[in-house]
C-alpha positions in Angstrom: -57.3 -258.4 113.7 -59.2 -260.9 116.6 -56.9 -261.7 119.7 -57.4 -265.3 118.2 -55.3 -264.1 115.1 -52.6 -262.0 116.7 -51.9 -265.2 118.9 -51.8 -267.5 116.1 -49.4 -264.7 114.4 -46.6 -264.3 117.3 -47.2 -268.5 117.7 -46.2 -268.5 114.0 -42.7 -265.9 114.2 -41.7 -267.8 117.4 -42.2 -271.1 115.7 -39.6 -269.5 113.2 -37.4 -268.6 115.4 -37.6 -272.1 117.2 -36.4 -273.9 113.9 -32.6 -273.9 113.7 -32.2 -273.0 109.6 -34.4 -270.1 109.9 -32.8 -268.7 112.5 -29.7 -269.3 110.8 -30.9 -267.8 107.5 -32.5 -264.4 109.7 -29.7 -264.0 111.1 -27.6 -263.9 108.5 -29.6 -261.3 107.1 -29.7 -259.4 109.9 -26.0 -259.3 110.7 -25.0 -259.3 106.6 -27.7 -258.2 105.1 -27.5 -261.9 102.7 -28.2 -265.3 103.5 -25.1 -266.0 101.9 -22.7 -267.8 104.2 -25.1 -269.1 106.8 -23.5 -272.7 106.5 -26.6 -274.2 104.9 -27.4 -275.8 101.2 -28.8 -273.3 99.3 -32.4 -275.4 98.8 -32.8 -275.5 102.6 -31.6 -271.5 103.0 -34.4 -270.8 99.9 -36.9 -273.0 102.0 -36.2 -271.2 105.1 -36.5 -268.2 103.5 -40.3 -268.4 101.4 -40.6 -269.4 105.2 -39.4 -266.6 106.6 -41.4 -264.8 104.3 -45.1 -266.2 105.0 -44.4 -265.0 108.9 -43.3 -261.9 107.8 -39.4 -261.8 109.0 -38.3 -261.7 105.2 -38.8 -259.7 102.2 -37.8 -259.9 98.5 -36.2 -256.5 97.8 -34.3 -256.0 94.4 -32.6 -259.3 93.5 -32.3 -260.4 96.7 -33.8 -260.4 100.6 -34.1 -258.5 103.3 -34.4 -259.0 107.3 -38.2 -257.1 108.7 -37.2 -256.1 111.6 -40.4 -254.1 112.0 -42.4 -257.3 112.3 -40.9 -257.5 115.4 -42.7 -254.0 116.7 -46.0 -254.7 114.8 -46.6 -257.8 116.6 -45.4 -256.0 119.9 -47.8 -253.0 119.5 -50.6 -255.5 119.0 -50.4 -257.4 121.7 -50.3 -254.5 123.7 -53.1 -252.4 122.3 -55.6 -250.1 124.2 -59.1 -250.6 124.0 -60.8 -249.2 120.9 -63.0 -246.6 123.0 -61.2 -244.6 125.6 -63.2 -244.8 128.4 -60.9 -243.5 131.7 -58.8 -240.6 132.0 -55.8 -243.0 131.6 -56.8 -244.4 128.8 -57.2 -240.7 126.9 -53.7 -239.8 128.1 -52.4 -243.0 126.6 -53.7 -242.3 123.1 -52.6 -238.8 123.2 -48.9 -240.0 123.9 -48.9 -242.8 121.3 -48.9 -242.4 117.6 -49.1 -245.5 115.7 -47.9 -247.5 118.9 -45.1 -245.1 119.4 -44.6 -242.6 122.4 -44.5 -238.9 120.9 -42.3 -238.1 124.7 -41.9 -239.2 127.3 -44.9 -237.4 130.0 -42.5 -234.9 132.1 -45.9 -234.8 134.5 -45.8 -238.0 136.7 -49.6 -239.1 136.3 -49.5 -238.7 132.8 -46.6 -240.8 132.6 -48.1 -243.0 134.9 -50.6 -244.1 132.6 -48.5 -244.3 129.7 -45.7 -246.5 132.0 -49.0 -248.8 132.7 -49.8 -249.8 129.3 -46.2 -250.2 128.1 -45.6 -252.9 131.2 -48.4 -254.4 129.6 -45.9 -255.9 126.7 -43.8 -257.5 129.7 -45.2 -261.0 131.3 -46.1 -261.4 135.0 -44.0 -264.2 136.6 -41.3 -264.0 133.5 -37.8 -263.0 133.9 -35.8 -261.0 131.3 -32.4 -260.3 130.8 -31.9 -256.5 130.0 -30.9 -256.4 126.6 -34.6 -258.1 126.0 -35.9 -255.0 127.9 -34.2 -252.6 125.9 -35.8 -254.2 122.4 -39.6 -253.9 124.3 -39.2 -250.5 124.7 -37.1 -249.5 122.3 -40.1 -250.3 120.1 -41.9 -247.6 122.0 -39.5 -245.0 122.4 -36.0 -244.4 121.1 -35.0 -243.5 125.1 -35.7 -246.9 126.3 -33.1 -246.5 129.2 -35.2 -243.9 130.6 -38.0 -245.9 130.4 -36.7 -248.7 132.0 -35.4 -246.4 134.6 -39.2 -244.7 134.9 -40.5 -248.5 135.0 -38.3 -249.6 138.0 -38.2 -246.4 139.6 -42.6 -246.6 139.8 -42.2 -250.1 141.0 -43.5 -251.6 137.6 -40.6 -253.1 137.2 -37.9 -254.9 139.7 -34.3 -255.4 139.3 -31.6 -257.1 139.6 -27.9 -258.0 138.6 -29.3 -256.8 134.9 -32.6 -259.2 135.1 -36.3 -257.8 135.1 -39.3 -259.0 135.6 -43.1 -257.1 136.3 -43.6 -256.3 139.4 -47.0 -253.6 139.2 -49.5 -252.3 136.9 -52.7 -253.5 135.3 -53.1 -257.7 134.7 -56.1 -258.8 132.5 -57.8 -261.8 133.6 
């Protein structure tokens, strides 16, 4: 998938999420597992849902829908992807760590955790400020331990802190 696409992809779920009866309906979905009860007329909640479903945030299971949460983590691992070729030590650690765009462990060695610290800063935006609980969901799409991640990432200086808000503060910036 081009860069072009995967822009035009998280554009798309954010423009979901922008329109009041689809978050509505996901949310209902999420929290109850139904759409049932979001306070909208069914046509617009079976709207919101086929559109739900064209971004990927729904799907049709058994007679009725569920919530993708992994849609979520998909477009997060993409646009946070390492080059195709390794080409720097880094970069070789990186891949060994990450299966399918999830750590395997945390690096106990510090370089080597390091590198992998590097590229998952990557998924946080220079100059943006974000509440911890929106921390927590970035990395807990990388690892299940995202407090110690978070810890590792302020503690090297990749992150800053404070009162429970984060923003970047090091690591690599592509131009």
């Amino acid at each position: 998938m081009s860069e072009e696409d995967i822009e035009e992809e998280v554009r798309r779920v954010l423009g979901l999420l922008y329109q009041n009866d689809t978050l509505r309906v996901l949310s209902a979905l999420v929290l109850h597992g139904t759409a049932e009860g979001c306070g909208l007329d069914p046509d617009v909640v079976r709207r919101a849902l086929e559109r739900l479903e064209r971004g990927g945030l729904a799907v049709r299971e058994g007679g009725g829908w569920r919530a993708r949460r992994e849609r979520f983590r998909e477009l997060l691992h993409a646009t946070a992807r390492p080059p195709a070729a390794p080409v720097s030590a880094e970069e070789r650690v990186v891949r060994t760590f990450l299966v399918e765009g999830r750590l395997r462990a945390i690096p106990s060695r510090r370089e080597k955790r390091l590198a992998v610290l590097n590229y998952i800063v990557r998924a946080f935006e220079p100059g943006v400020r974000y509440a911890e609980k929106d921390v927590n969901v970035v990395l807990r799409a990388f690892h299940d331990d995202y407090a110690a991640l978070r810890r590792y990432l302020v503690d090297e200086g990749l992150l800053g802190r404070e009162h429970n808000v984060y923003w970047r503060t090091g690591g690599f910036v592509e131009i």
